[in-house]
Every structure is written in structure tokens, then in C-alpha cells.
C-alpha beads as a LAMMPS data file, in Angstrom:
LAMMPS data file: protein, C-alpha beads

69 atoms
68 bonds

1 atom types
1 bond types

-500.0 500.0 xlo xhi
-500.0 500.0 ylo yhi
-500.0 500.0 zlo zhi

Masses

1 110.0

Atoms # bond

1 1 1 -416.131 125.511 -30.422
2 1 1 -419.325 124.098 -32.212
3 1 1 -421.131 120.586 -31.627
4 1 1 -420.552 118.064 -34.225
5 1 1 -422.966 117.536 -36.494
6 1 1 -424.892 114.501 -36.851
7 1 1 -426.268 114.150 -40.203
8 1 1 -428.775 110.874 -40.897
9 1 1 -429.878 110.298 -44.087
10 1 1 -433.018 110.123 -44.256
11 1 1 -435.315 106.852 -44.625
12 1 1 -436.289 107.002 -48.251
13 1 1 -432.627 105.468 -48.740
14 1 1 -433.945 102.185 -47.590
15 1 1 -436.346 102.494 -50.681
16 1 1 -434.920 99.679 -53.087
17 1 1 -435.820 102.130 -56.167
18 1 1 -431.744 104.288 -54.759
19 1 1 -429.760 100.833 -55.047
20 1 1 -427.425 101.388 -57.645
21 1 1 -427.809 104.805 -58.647
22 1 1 -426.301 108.420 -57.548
23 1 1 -428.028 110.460 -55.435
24 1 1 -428.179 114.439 -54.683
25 1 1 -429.803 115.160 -51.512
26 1 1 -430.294 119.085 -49.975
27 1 1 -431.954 119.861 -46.761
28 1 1 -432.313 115.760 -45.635
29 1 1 -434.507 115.382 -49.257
30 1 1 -433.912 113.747 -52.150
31 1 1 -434.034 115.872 -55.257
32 1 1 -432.497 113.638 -58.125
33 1 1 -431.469 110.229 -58.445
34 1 1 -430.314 107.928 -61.571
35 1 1 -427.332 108.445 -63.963
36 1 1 -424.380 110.921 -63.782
37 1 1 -425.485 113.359 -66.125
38 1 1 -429.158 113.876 -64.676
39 1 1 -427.513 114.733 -60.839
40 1 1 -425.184 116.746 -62.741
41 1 1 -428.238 119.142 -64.487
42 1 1 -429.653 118.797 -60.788
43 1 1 -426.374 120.099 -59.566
44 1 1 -426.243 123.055 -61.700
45 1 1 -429.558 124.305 -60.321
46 1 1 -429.042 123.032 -56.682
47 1 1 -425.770 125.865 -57.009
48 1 1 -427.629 128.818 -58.723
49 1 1 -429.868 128.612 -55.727
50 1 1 -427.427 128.550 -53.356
51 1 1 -427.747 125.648 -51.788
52 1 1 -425.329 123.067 -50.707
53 1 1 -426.045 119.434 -51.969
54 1 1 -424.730 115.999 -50.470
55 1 1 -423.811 113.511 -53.376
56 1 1 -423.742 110.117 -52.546
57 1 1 -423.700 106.818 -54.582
58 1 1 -426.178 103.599 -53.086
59 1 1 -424.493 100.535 -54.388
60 1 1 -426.206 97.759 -55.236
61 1 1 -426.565 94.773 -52.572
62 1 1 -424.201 92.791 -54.492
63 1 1 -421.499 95.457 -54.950
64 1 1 -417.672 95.695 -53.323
65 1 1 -416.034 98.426 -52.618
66 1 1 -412.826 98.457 -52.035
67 1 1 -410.700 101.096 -49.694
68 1 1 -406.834 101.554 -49.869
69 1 1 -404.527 103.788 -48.179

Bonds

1 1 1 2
2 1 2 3
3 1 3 4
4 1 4 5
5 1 5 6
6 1 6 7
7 1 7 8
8 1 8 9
9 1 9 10
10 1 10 11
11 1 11 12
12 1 12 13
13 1 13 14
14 1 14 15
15 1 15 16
16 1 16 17
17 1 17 18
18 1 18 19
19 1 19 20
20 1 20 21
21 1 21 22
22 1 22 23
23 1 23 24
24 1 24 25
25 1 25 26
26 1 26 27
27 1 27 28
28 1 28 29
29 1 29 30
30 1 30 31
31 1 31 32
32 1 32 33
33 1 33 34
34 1 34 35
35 1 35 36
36 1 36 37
37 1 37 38
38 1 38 39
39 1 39 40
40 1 40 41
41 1 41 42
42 1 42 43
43 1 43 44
44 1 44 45
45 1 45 46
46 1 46 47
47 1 47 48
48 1 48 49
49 1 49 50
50 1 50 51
51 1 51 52
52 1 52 53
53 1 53 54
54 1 54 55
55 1 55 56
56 1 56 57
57 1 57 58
58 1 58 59
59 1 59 60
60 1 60 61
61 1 61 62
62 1 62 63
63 1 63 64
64 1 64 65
65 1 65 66
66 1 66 67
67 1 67 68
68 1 68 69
């Protein structure tokens, strides 16, 4: 059986510049951040190189988000 995983994103998240945009990170970097379609051209690439990307969104300090089950 293998270890979990721990995976910490990394610090540049803090940065202020993220809050309320989505984000594509590979390999614990950043690679593109802003609107939909510019992670989605950063996407396409990420894939032809055969890479696996995390996509996240950073909300905005005022944001909600809501869960429901």
C-alpha cells in the first residue's frame, strides 16, 4: 500500500496578486493565473507535454462559498 500524499501549495498563494483568479499549478509552480480562457490555452499545453496540472480557484477575501450535500 502507498503513503498518502501530502501536497502543500506552495507560498506564492499568499501573494495577494492569486485572490480572485484561477490558477494552474504543475510540479508545486505556478504557470498561469487570471481568467478562464487563459488557464484553459495553459491547459492545452500543460497536456501535450504530458504533464498533470492542479486547477484551483483563490477567492477573494470577501467571497462565500457555499457546500451542500
Amino acid at each position: 500500500m502507498k503513503k498518502d500524499t501530502i501536497i502543500r501549495l506552495p507560498k506564492a498563494l499568499a501573494n495577494p496578486q492569486y485572490k480572485g483568479k484561477h490558477l494552474v499549478l504543475v510540479e508545486g509552480r505556478v504557470v498561469a493565473a487570471g481568467t478562464w480562457e487563459k488557464v484553459s490555452r495553459a491547459l492545452k499545453s500543460i497536456y501535450k507535454q504530458g504533464k498533470t496540472p492542479m486547477i484551483t480557484y483563490m477567492p477573494k477575501a470577501d467571497s462565500m462559498i457555499l457546500l451542500t450535500r
